[in-house]
C-alpha positions in Angstrom: 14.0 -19.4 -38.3 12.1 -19.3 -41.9 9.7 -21.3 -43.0 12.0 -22.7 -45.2 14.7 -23.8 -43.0 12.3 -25.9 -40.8 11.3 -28.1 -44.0 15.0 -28.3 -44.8 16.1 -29.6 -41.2 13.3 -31.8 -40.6 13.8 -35.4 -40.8 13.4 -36.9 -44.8 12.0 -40.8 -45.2 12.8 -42.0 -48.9 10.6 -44.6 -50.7 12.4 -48.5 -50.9 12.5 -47.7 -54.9 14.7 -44.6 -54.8 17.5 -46.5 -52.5 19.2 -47.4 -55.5 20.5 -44.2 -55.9 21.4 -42.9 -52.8 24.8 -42.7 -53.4 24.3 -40.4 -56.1 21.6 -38.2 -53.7 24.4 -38.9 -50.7 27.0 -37.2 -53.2 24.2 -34.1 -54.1 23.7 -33.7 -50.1 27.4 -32.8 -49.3 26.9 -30.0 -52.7 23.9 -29.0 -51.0 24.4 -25.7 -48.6 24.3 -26.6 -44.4 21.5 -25.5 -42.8 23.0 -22.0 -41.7 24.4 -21.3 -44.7 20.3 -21.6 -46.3 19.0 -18.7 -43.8 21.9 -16.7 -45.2 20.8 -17.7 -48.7 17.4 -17.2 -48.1 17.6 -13.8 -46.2 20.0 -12.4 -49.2 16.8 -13.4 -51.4 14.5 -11.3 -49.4 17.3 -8.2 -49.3 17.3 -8.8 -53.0 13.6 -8.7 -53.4 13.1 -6.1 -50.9 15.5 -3.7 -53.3 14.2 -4.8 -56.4 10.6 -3.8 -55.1 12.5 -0.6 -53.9 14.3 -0.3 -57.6 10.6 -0.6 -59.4 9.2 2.2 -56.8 11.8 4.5 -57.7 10.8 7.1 -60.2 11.7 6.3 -63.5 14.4 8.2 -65.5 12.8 10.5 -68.0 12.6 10.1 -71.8 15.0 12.6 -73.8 11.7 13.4 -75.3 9.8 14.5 -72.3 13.4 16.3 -71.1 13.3 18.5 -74.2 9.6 18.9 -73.9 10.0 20.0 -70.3 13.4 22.4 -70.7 11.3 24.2 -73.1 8.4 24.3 -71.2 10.6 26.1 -68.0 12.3 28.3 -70.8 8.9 29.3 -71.6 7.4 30.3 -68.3 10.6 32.0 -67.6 10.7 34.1 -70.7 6.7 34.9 -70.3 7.4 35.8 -66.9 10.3 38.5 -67.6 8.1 39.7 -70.1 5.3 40.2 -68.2 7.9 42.2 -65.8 9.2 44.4 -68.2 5.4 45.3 -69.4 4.4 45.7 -65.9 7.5 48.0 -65.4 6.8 49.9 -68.4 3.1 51.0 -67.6 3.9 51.7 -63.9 6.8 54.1 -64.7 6.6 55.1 -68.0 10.0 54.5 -68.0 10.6 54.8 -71.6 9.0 57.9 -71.9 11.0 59.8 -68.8 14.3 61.8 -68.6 17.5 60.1 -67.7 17.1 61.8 -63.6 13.2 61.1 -63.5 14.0 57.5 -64.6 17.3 56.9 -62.2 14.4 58.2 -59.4 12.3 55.2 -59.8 15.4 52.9 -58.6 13.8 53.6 -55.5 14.8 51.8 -51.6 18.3 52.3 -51.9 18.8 51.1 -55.7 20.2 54.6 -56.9 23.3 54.0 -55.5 24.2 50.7 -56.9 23.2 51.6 -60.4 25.2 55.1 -59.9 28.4 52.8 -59.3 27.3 50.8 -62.7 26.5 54.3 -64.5 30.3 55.3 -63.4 32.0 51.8 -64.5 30.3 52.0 -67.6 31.3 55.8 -68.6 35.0 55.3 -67.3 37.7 55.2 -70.2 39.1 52.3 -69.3 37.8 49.2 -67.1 40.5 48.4 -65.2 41.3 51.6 -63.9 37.0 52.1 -62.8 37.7 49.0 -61.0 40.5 50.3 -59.3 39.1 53.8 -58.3 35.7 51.7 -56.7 38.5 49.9 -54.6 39.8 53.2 -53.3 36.6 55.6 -52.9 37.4 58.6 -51.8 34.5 60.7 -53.3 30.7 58.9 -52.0 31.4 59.4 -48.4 32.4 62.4 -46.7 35.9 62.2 -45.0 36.0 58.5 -45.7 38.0 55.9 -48.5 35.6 52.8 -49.0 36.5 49.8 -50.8 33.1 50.0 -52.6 33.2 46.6 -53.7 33.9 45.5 -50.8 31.5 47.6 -49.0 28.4 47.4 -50.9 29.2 43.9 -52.9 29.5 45.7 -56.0 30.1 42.4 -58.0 26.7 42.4 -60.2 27.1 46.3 -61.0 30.8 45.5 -62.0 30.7 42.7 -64.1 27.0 43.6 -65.8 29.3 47.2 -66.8 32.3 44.7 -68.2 29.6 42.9 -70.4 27.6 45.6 -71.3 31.7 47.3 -73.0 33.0 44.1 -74.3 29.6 42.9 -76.1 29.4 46.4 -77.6 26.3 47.1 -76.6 27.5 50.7 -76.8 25.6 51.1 -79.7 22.6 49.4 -79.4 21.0 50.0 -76.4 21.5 52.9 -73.5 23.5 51.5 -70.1 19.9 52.3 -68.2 18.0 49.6 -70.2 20.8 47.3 -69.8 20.9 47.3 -66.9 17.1 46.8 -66.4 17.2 43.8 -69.1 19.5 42.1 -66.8 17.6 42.1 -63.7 14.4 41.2 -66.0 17.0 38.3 -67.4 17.7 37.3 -63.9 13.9 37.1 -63.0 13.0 34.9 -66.2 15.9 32.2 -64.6 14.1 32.4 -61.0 11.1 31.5 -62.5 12.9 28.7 -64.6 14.3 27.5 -61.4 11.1 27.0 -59.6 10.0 25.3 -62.3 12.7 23.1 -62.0 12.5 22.7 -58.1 8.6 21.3 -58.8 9.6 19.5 -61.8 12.5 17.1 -60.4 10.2 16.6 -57.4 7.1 15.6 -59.5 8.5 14.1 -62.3 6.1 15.7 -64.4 6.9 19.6 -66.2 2.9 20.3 -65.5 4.0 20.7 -61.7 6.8 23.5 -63.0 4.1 25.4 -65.2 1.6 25.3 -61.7 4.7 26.6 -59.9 4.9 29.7 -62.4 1.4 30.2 -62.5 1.1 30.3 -58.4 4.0 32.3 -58.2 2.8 35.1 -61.1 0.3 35.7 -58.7 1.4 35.6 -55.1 4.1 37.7 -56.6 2.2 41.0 -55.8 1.6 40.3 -52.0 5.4 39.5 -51.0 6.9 43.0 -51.1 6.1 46.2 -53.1 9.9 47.3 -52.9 10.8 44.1 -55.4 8.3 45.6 -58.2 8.7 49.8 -56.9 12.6 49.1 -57.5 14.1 46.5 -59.3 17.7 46.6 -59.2 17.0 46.1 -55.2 20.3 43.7 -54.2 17.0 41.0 -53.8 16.4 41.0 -57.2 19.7 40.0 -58.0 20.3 37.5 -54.8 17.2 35.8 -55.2 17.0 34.2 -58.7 21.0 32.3 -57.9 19.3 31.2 -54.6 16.8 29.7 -56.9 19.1 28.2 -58.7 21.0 26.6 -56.0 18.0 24.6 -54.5 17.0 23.8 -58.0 20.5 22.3 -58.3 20.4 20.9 -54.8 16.8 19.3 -55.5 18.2 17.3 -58.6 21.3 16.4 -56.7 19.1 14.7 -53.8 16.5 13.0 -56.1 17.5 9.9 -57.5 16.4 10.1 -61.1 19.2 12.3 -62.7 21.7 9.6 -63.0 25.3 10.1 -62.3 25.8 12.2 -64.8 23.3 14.2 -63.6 24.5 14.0 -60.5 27.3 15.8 -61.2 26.0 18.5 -63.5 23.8 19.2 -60.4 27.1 19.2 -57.7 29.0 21.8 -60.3 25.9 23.7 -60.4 25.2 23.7 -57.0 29.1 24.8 -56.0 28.7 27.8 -58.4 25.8 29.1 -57.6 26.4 28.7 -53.3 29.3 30.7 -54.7 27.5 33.5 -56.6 25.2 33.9 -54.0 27.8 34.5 -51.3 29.1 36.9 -53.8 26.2 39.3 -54.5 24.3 39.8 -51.5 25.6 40.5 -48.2 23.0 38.6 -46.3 23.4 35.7 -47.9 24.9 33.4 -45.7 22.3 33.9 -42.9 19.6 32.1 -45.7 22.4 29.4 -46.3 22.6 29.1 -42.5 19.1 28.2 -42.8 19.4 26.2 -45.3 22.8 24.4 -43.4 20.5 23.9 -40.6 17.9 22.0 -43.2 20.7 20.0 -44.5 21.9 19.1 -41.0 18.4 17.5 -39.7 18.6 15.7 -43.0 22.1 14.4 -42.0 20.8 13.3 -38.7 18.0 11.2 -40.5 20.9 9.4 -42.5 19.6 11.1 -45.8 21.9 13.0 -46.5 25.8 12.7 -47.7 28.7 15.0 -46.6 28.7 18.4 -48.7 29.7 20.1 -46.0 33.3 20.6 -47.8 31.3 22.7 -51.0 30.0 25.2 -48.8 33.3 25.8 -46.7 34.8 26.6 -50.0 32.7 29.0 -51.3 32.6 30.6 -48.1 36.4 30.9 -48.5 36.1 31.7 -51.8 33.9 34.6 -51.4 35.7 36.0 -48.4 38.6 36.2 -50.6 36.8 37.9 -53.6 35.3 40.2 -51.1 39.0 41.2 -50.4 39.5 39.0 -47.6 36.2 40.6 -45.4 35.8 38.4 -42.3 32.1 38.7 -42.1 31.4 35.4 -44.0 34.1 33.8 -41.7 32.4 34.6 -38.5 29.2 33.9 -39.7 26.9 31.5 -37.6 26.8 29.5 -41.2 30.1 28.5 -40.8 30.3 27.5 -37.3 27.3 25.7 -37.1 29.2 23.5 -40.4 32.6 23.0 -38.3 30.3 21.3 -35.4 28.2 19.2 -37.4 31.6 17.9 -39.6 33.1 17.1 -36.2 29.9 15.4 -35.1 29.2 13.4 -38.2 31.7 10.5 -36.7 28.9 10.3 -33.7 26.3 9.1 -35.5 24.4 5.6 -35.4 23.0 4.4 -38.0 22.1 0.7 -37.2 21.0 -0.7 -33.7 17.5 -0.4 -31.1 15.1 2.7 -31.2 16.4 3.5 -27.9 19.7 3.7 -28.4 19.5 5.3 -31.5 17.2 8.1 -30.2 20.0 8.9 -27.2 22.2 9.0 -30.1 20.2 11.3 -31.6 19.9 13.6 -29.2 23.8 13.4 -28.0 24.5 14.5 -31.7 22.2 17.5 -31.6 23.5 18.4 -28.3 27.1 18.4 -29.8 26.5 20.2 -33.0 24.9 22.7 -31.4 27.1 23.1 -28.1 29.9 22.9 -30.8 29.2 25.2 -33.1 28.3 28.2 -30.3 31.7 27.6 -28.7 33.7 27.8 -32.5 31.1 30.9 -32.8 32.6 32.5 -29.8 36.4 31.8 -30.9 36.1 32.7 -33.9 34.9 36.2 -32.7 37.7 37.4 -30.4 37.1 40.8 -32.2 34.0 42.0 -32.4 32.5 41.1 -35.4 30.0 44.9 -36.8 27.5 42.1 -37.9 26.6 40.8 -34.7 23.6 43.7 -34.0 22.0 41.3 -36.9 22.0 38.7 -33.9 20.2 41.4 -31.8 18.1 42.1 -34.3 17.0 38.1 -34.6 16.3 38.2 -30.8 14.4 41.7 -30.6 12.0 40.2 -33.6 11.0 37.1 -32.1 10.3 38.5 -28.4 13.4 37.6 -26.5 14.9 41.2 -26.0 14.0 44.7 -25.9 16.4 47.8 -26.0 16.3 51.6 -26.8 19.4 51.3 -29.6 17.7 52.8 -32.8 19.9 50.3 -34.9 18.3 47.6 -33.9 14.3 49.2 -33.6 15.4 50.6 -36.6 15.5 47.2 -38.7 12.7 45.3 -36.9 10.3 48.7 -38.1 11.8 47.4 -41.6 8.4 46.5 -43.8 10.5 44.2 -45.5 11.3 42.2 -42.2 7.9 42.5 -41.0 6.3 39.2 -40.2 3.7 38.2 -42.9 0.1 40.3 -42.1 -3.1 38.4 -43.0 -3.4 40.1 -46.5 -0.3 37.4 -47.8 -2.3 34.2 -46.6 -5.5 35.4 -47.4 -4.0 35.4 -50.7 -2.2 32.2 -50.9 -5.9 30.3 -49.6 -8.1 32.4 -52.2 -5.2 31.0 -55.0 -5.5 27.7 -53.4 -1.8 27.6 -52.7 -2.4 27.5 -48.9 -4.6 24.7 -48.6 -2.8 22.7 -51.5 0.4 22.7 -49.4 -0.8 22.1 -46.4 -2.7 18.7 -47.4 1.0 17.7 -49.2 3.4 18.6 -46.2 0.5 16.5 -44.0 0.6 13.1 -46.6 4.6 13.8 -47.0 5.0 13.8 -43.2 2.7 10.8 -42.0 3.9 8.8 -44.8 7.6 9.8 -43.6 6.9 8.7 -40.0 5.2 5.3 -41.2 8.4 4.5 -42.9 6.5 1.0 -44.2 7.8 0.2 -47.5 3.6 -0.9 -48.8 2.7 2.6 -48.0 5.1 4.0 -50.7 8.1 6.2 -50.0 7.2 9.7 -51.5 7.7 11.3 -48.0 10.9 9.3 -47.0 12.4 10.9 -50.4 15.7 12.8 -49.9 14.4 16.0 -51.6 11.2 16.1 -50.5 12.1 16.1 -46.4 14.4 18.7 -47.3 11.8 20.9 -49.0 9.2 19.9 -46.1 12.4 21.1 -43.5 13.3 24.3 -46.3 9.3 25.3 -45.8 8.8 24.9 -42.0 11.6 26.4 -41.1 11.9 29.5 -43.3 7.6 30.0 -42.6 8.6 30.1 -38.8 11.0 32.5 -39.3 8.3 34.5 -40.9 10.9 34.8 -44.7 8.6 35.3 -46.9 11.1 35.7 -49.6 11.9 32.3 -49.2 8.9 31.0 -48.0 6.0 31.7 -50.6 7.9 30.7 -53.9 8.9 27.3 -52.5 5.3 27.3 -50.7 4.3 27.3 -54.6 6.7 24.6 -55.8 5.8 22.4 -53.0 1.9 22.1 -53.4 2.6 21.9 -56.9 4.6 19.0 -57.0 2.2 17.3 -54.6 -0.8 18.0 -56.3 0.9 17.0 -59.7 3.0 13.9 -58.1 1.6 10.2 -58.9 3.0 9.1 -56.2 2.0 11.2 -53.9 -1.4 10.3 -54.8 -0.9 6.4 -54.7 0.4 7.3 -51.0 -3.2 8.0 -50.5 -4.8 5.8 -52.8 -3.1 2.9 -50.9 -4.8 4.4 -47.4 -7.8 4.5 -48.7 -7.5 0.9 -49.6 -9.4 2.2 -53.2 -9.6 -1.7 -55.4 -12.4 -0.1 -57.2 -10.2 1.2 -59.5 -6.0 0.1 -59.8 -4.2 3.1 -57.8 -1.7 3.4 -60.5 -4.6 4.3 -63.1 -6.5 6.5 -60.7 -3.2 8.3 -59.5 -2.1 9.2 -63.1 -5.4 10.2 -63.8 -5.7 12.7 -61.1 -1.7 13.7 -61.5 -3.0 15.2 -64.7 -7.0 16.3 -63.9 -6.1 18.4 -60.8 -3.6 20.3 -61.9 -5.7 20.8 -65.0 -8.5 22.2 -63.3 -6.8 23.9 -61.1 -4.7 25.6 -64.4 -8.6 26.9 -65.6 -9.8 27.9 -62.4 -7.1 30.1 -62.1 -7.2 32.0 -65.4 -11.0 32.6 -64.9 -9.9 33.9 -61.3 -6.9 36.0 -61.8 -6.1 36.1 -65.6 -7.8 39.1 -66.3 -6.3 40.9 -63.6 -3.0 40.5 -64.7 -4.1 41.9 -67.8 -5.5 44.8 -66.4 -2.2 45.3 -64.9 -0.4 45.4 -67.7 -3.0 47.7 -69.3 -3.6 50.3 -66.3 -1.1 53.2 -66.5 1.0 54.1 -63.4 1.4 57.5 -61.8 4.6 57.8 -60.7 5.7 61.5 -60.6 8.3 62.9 -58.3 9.1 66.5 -59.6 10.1 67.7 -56.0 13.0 65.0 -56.2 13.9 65.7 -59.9 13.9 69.6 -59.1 16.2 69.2 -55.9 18.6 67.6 -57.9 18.4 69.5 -60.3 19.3 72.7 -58.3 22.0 70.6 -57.3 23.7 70.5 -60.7 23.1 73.8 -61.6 24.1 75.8 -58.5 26.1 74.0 -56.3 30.1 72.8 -56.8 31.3 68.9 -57.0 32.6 69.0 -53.6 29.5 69.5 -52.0 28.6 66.8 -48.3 25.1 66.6 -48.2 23.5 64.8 -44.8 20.0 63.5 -45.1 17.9 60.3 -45.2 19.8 57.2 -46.5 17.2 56.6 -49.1 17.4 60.8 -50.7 21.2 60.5 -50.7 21.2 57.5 -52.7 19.7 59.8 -55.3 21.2 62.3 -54.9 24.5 60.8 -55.4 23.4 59.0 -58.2 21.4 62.2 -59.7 24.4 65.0 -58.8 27.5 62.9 -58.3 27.9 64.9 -54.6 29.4 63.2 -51.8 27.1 62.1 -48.6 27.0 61.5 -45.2 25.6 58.1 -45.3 24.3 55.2 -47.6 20.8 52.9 -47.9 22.8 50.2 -46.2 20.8 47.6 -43.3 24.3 45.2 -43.9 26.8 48.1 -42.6 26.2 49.1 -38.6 29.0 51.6 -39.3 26.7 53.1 -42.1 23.8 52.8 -40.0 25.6 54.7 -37.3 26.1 57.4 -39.5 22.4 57.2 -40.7 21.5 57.7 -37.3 23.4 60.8 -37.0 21.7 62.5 -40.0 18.7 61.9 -39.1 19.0 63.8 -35.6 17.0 66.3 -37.7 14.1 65.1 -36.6 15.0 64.6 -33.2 13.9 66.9 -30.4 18.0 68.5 -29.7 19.0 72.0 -29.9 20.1 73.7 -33.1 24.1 73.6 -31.5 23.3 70.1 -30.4 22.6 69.2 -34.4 24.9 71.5 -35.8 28.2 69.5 -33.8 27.3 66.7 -35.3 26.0 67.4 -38.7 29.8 69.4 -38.6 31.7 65.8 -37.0 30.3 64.0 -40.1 31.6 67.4 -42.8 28.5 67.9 -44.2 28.1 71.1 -46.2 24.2 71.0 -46.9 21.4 68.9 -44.4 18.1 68.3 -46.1 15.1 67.9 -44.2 12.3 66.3 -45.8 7.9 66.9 -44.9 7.4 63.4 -45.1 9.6 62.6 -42.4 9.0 65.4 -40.0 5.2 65.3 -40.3 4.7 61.5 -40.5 1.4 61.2 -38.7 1.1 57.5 -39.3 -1.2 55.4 -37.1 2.1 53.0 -36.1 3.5 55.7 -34.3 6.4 53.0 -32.6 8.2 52.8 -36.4 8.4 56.6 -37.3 11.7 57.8 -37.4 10.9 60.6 -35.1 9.9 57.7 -32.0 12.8 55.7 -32.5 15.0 58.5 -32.1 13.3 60.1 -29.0 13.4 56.5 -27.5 17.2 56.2 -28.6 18.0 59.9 -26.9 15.9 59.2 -23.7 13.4 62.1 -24.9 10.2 59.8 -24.2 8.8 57.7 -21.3 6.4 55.0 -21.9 3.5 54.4 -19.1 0.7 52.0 -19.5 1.4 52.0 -23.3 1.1 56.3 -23.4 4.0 58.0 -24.6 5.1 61.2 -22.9 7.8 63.4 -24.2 10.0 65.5 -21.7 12.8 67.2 -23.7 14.1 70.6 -23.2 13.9 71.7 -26.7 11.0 71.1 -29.0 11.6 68.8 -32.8 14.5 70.7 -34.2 12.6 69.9 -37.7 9.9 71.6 -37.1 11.8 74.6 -35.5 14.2 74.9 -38.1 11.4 76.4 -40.6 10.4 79.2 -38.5 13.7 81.3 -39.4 14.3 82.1 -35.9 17.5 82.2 -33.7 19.2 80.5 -32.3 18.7 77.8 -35.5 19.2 80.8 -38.1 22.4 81.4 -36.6 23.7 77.7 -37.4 21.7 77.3 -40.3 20.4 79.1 -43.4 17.8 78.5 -45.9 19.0 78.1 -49.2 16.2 75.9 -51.2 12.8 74.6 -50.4 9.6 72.8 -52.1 7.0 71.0 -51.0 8.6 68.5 -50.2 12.4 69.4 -49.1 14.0 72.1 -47.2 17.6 72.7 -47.6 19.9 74.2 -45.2 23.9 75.7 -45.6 25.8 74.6 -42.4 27.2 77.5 -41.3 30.8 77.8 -41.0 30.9 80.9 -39.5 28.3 81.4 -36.5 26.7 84.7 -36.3 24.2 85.5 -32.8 22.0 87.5 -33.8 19.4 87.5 -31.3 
């Protein structure tokens, strides 16, 4: 019972003068509230204060004047950043200064063949009819009719083509540099969007010009592919992914208001859409990020948006022409168990019971969504070797299937080496974002309203989640930029620092003071630091020339055109074809696909070039997939890289059971020596399969044979 209760209850002696009116205090008493009916009173009063105290802790609502300054600030960066892109791009390729094939060869990793299907849209007569022909694809694959869209989620090539005729652009600037402008476009909103992400956290727009500046730099260390080739299907995932936790950030804060609110919902929906739409891996990150979103729901910070992202999953798998792949994904299950869990929760009552709760929850979710998993997949699903894959990079399987070895030897799947964090301490990235998540997380499990509440905030525990979880899984495409975003909103967040300040116990100085002046001197000097450190080397980057040259490549190709008829199959690496079709228009065996297994089944064929077969062996099935011409490339057949487990070469003698492994030596025991190597010596019984028809340093081309002459 309160303090005030007892002094209401206890016993109340009036002086002899006031008797006179003690009918009139005899009438106040029955107005007066009972005894039970105070405590109620009383502990409404304390609910009241306790919210208002919450109310004036909340971050305030910007000024429309710091909103413009700010917009234009992330508008900025973004703009800065493309530019500095395009320069970049420039000086490495000389792209301006090349020929249409040398410049369609630096769309390197696979790129060629996505812009070749925007070179085509864009050169058709009419738009519709394009569309309809990529639909029905009779003419990139040997012996096979592809929906390309479909197939390669052609939806950025398509509708960049359709802007690129109806703006009439025709006239002003060549397809090629369109198409370039767009992904550079695309890269000025990613930035943007950081710079949001940090921004709504923060409240401050010097946390989103940090971001930028942190990123510019770690940029370098995350992959080479994303600045060797930008039209990579990355390039044009990433910056709506961006934009989706930007949107998802403001939509879990509290200082956007409702409308706000809902520009941030819309924006969300669209871009969870988009995303789905352009890359085919996309809704493995979402699953991810469903998985952040789900240990927020367990917390009770979270409200149900489960319904927006099984629309859009709907909604892509019908734009993608009805492909089941989204439908089976582990994004959606995992969504149908936590929606039929939701009802299990308990909110209010002991620890105790709410930890067994807890637990029962996860325990259904989980046990639900594997079981919807399994009956959703009654036919096999051709994604599931990405499953295998999952296990075989994290330790908990092995297996021969070149597939599989195939995409854990991908550098772009590797787990981060030293060189990334060495980077991200030297930038002081690293040891910013560790000393935020650590302040974010205590103050989170203090959950004592004097201690302040910046770690019990809605979109910070989903960033701290969104970081933890995509650094274990070793995503450094998703970890580092929001690695960035994070320590910059901490180091640039009042009250972050007044969760310290309050710690520390400083009454030297008022918190409030000392935590807006350091909200606004770190940053600062960590702004200067940087551009002593690292602002000259971005300029040399932008000064140096590159030295990108690939004359063997533009050669072959050219030999192609000149000699050789439309109808041509040629069978080769996945990453040559992809230029070759887009350099000659000749049909190939297979495609720079890691989404497809089919593809990658036929990828594995081709390259039993470099296995150690026979010559009749290779020819049956370079002939199965109606290949005309195979090409074998130097760099493949003489690899003598030190990680000998990743060469092509030892994933196919470990797929064909050519090689036994004993006390980590490898020891060959095939019949026939490598068929690549053989090949060149013009000897029977390969010269009566195969004839020599074009070679360079670095290519050798071979007819097929259709009639078979011994000749021994």
């Amino acid at each position: 019972m309160s303090l005030f209760t007892v002094r209401i209850a206890s016993p109340v002696f009036f002086p002899p003068t006031l008797l006179d009116g003690q009918v009139e205090d005899e009438e106040a008493e029955e107005n007066q509230p009972k005894v039970g009916e105070q405590e109620e009173l009383c502990e409404q009063k304390v609910e009241d204060s306790n919210k208002q105290e919450s109310t004036d802790r909340a971050p305030k609502r910007p000024s429309a004047c710091k909103v413009l300054f700010g917009c234009l600030a992330a508008v900025a960066c973004g703009t800065l950043y493309a530019a500095y892109l395009s320069a970049f791009h420039e000086r490495k390729f000389w792209f301006s200064m090349r020929q249409e094939v040398e410049r369609e060869l630096t769309f390197q990793g696979g790129s060629a063949i996505y812009y070749y299907y925007y070179k085509h849209m864009v050169a058709a007569t009419s738009f519709n009819r394009a569309f309809y022909e990529l639909t029905k694809d009779d003419r990139t694959l040997a012996g096979q009719t592809i929906n390309a869209v479909e197939r390669l989620s052609l939806y950025p090539e398509v509708v960049t083509s359709y802007i690129y005729r109806v703006s009439g652009s025709q006239d002003m600037v060549e397809p090629v540099y369109f198409y370039v402008g767009t992904v550079l476009a695309l890269q000025a909103v990613y930035a943007t969007a950081l710079f949001a992400c940090s921004w709504l956290m923060s409240g401050t727009w010097v946390a989103g010009m940090l971001t930028v500046a942190w990123y510019v730099i770690s940029r370098s260390v995350l992959d080479e592919r994303l600045e060797q080739a930008l039209p990579l299907r990355e390039n044009w995932a990433l910056p709506y992914y961006a934009c989706q936790v930007a949107a998802l950030t403001g939509f879990l804060s509290n200082n956007v208001g409702l409308a706000g609110e809902l520009l941030c919902y819309l924006t969300l929906s669209a871009t969870t859409f988009t995303f789905l739409l352009v890359w085919e891996h996309s809704h493995y990150v979402l699953f991810v990020q469903a998985l952040c979103l789900f240990l927020m729901d367990s917390l009770d910070l979270l409200s149900d948006i489960h319904k927006l992202y099984v629309s859009s999953l709907l909604l892509a798998s019908f734009f993608h022409f009805h492909n089941t792949a989204p439908l089976v994904s582990p994004l959606l299950s995992l969504l149908i168990g936590s929606g039929l869990a939701r009802g299990f929760q308990m909110k209010k009552g002991p620890l105790v019971a709410r930890v067994m709760k807890l637990c029962f929850h996860f325990h259904l979710v989980f046990s639900t969504s594997i079981t919807v998993n399994y009956l959703i997949k009654v036919h096999r699903f051709k994604g599931e070797f990405i499953l295998k894959f999952l296990e075989m990079k994290f330790g908990l399987n092995t297996t021969n299937d070149f597939v599989s070895n195939l995409l854990v030897c991908q550098e772009s799947l590797q787990s981060p080496g030293q060189d990334l964090y060495l980077r991200l301490t030297q930038s002081s990235i690293l040891p910013f974002y560790l000393l935020v998540l650590a302040v974010c997380v205590v103050s989170a499990l203090q959950r004592r309203p004097q201690d302040g509440y910046v770690g019990e905030r809605p979109e910070v525990v989903y960033h701290v989640f969104h970081t933890l979880i995509f650094g274990s899984l070793t995503m450094k495409y998703f970890w580092t930029p929001y690695v960035c975003a994070f320590a910059a909103f901490g180091v640039c967040s009042p009250d972050l620092w007044m969760t310290v300040f309050r710690w520390l116990r400083v009454k030297s100085v008022h918190p409030v003071v000392l935590s807006l002046i350091l909200s606004i001197a770190v940053p600062t000097i960590i702004g200067f630091s940087l551009w002593r450190e690292y602002g000259h080397r971005i300029l040399t980057d932008l000064s140096e020339l590159g030295e990108f040259y690939d004359p063997d490549t533009a050669k072959l190709i050219g030999w192609i055109r000149t000699h050789l008829p439309a109808a041509t199959v040629f069978a080769g690496s996945p990453q040559l074809l992809g230029a070759i079709k887009c350099g000659s228009d000749a049909a190939v065996t297979s495609l720079p696909l890691h989404s497809d297994l089919d593809m990658l089944r036929w990828s594995e064929d081709t390259y039993q070039v470099y296995s150690m077969r026979s010559a009749e062996e290779v020819y049956k099935i370079l002939t199965s997939r109606k290949a005309n011409y195979v090409i074998v490339e130097e760099s493949l057949c003489n690899n003598f890289n030190l990680d000998q487990g990743c060469r092509i070469k030892d994933l196919l003698d470990v797929a064909n059971g050519h090689v036994s492994i004993d006390n980590g030596k490898m020891y060959a025991f095939s019949r026939h020596r490598r068929f690549c190597h053989e090949i060149k010596t013009n000897l029977s019984p390969y010269t009566n399969y195969f004839t020599r028809v074009f070679w360079n340093r670095s290519y050798h081309v071979y007819r097929i044979n259709t009639v078979i002459s011994f000749q021994y």
